[in-house]
C-alpha positions in Angstrom: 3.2 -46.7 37.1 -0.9 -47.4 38.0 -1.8 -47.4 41.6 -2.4 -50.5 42.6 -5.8 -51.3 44.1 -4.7 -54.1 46.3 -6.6 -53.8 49.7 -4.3 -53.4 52.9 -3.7 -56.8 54.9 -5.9 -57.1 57.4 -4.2 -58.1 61.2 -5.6 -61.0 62.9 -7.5 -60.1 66.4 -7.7 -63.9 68.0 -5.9 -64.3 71.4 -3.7 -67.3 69.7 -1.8 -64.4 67.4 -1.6 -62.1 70.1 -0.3 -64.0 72.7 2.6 -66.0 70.3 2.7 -63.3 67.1 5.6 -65.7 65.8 3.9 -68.9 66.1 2.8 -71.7 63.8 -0.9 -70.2 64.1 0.0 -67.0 63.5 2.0 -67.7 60.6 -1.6 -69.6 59.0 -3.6 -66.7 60.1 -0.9 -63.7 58.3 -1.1 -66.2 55.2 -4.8 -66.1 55.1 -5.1 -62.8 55.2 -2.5 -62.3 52.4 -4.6 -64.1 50.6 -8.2 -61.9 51.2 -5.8 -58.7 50.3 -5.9 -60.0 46.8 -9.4 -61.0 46.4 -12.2 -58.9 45.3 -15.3 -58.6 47.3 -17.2 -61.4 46.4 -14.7 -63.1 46.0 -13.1 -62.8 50.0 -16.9 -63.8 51.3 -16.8 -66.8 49.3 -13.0 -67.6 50.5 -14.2 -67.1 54.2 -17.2 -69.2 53.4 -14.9 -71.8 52.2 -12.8 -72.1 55.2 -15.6 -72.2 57.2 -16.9 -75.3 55.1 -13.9 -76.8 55.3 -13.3 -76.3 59.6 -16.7 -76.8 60.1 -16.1 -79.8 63.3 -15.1 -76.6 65.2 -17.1 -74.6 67.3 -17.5 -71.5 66.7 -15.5 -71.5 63.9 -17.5 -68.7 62.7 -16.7 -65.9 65.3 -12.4 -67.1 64.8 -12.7 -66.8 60.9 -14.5 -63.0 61.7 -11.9 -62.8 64.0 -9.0 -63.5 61.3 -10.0 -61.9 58.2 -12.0 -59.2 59.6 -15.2 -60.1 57.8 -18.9 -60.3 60.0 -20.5 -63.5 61.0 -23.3 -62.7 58.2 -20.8 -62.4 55.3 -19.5 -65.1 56.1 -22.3 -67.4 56.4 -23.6 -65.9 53.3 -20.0 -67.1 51.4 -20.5 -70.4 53.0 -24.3 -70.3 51.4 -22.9 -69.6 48.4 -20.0 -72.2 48.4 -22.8 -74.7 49.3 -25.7 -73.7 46.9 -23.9 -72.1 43.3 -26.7 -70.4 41.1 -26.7 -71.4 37.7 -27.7 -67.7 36.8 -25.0 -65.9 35.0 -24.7 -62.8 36.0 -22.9 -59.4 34.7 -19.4 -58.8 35.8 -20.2 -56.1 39.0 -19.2 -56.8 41.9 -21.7 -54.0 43.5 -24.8 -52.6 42.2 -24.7 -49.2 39.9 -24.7 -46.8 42.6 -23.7 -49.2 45.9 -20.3 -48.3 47.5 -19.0 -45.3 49.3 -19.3 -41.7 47.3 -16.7 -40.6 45.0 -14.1 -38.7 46.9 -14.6 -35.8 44.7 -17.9 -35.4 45.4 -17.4 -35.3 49.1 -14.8 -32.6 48.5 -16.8 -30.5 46.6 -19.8 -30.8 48.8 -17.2 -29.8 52.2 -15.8 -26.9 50.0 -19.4 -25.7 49.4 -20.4 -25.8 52.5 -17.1 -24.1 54.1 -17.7 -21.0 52.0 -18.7 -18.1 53.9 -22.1 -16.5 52.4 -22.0 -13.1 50.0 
């Protein structure tokens, strides 16, 4: 059976989930983050940005939507950018530029064992 490369769900940090974790609130905010587990990178800053369009009457909706999903402030201004403004470019299906993300683990291993050897 694969592995499955669903990212963990994220738990809510506002003061609302904390103080009533069984509440109608809470309930919205678990949802929403069962939601960004799903969703690939892009795709979570453009879901943030969304429902940041959407709540936008509130104040400082940005900070509670950081709050809730975890995201920063600038990620999800930048979804909400491109909510509002779509390019028309088409671009290739990578998420990440060749060579952007963390270092393969394997690399990381071999570089600890290497430097864990003792000299001859």
């Amino acid at each position: 059976m694969p592995k499955s490369k669903r990212r963990p769900m994220y738990r809510c940090k506002c003061i609302a989930c904390h103080r009533h974790p069984y509440g109608t609130t809470a309930q919205q905010h678990r949802a929403i983050n069962r939601v960004m587990a799903t969703l690939d990178e892009k795709n979570r800053r453009r879901f943030a940005g969304l429902l940041a369009i959407q709540a936008e009457h509130q104040m400082r909706i940005i900070s509670l939507i950081s709050q809730i999903t975890g995201l920063s402030r600038n990620t999800i201004y930048r979804g909400q950018r491109e909510i509002e403004r779509p390019t028309s470019k088409r671009r290739s299906r990578r998420i990440r530029a060749p060579g952007g993300g963390r270092p393969l683990t394997e690399k990381n291993a071999l570089g600890f064992l290497m430097r864990s050897m003792p000299y001859s």
